[in-house]
N, C-alpha and C positions, 0 to 999 in steps of 0.2 A: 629897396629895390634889389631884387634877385637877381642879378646879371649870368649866375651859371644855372640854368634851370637844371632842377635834379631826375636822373632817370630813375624813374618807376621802376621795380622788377615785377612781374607777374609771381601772385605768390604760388608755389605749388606744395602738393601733400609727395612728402617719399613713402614710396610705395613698398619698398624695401622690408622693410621692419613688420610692416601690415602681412605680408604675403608670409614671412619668415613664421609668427606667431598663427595664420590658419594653416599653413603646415606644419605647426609643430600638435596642435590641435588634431588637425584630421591623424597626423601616426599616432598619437594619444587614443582615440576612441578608434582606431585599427585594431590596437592592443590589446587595450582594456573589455573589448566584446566577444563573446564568445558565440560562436555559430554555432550554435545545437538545433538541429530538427527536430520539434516537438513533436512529430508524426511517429519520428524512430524510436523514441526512446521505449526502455525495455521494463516490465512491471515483473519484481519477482515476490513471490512469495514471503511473507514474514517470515523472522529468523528469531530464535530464543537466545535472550541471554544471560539466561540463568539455567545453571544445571540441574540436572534430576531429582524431585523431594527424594530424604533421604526413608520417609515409612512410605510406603503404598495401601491406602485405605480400599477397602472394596467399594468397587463404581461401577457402575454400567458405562461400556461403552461402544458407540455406535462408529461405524467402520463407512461412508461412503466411496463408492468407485467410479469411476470416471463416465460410465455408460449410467448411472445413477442407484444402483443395487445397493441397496441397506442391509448390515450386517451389523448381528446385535448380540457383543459378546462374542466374537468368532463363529455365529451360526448366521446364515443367510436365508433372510427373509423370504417369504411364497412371493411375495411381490414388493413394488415400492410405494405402494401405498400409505399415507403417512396414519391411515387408521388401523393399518396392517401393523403399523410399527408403534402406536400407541398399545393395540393390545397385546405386544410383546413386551413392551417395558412396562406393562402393567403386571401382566402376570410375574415378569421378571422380580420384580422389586415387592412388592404387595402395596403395604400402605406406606412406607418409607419413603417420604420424600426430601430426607435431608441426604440421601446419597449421591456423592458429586455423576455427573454425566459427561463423559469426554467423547468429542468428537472429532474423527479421525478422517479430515475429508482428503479425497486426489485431488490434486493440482490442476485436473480437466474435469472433475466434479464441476455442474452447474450448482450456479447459486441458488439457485430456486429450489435444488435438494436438501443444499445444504440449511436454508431457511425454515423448510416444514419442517425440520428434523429437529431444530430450535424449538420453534412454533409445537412442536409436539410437546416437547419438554417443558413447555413454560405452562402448557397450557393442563399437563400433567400433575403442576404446581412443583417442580423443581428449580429450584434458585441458581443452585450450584451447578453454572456448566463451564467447561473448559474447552478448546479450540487447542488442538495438536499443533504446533508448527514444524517448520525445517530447523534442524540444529546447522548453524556456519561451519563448513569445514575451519580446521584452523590448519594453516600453511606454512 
């Protein structure tokens, strides 16, 4: 027989410890995340990074400008027309079509210039084309 009945405590959870660990959590992924707007971000132009061959083989090459004028070889084209510019690199070149073709497009050149002017050359049967880029300043 029990004559001192024992008092119960009500158990409870310390909240303490709990609340210290999702705050240590939420300043962790504060940290750790970075706020970038994908809207802002900025597209620039490929950069080479390799310097200049050191022989220069003879090539034709095609000059685009930002309003879309094709120039072939430092002479500009009667128009932009990519038939216009096929029979300039035809007559240019004759039957040679292992001579590389470089193409030297602006930076507000449309892609869709810059495609037919591929599309001419592929279709021309030349293999060898090359794409001009931006050299990095170095600082």
């Amino acid at each position: 027989m029990n004559l001192h009945p024992r008092i119960l405590s009500e158990p409870s959870i310390n909240l303490t410890s709990l609340i210290d660990v999702v705050f240590l959590l939420l300043i962790f992924f504060m940290v750790s995340t970075s706020f970038t707007k994908e809207s802002e971000m900025k597209i620039t132009l490929p950069q080479a990074e390799v310097e200049t061959p050191a022989s220069i083989d003879p090539s034709i090459e095609i000059v685009i400008t930002a309003d879309g004028k094709y120039f072939l070889n430092d002479r500009e084209l009667i128009n932009s027309d990519p038939a216009t510019l096929r029979e300039a690199i035809s007559r240019e070149v004759g039957e040679d079509r292992n001579m590389p073709i470089t193409i030297r497009a602006d930076g507000n050149a449309t892609h869709q210039s810059v495609v037919a002017a591929m599309d001419v050359a592929g279709r021309l049967g030349f293999a060898n084309l090359n794409i001009v880029t931006v050299t990095p300043d170095k600082n």
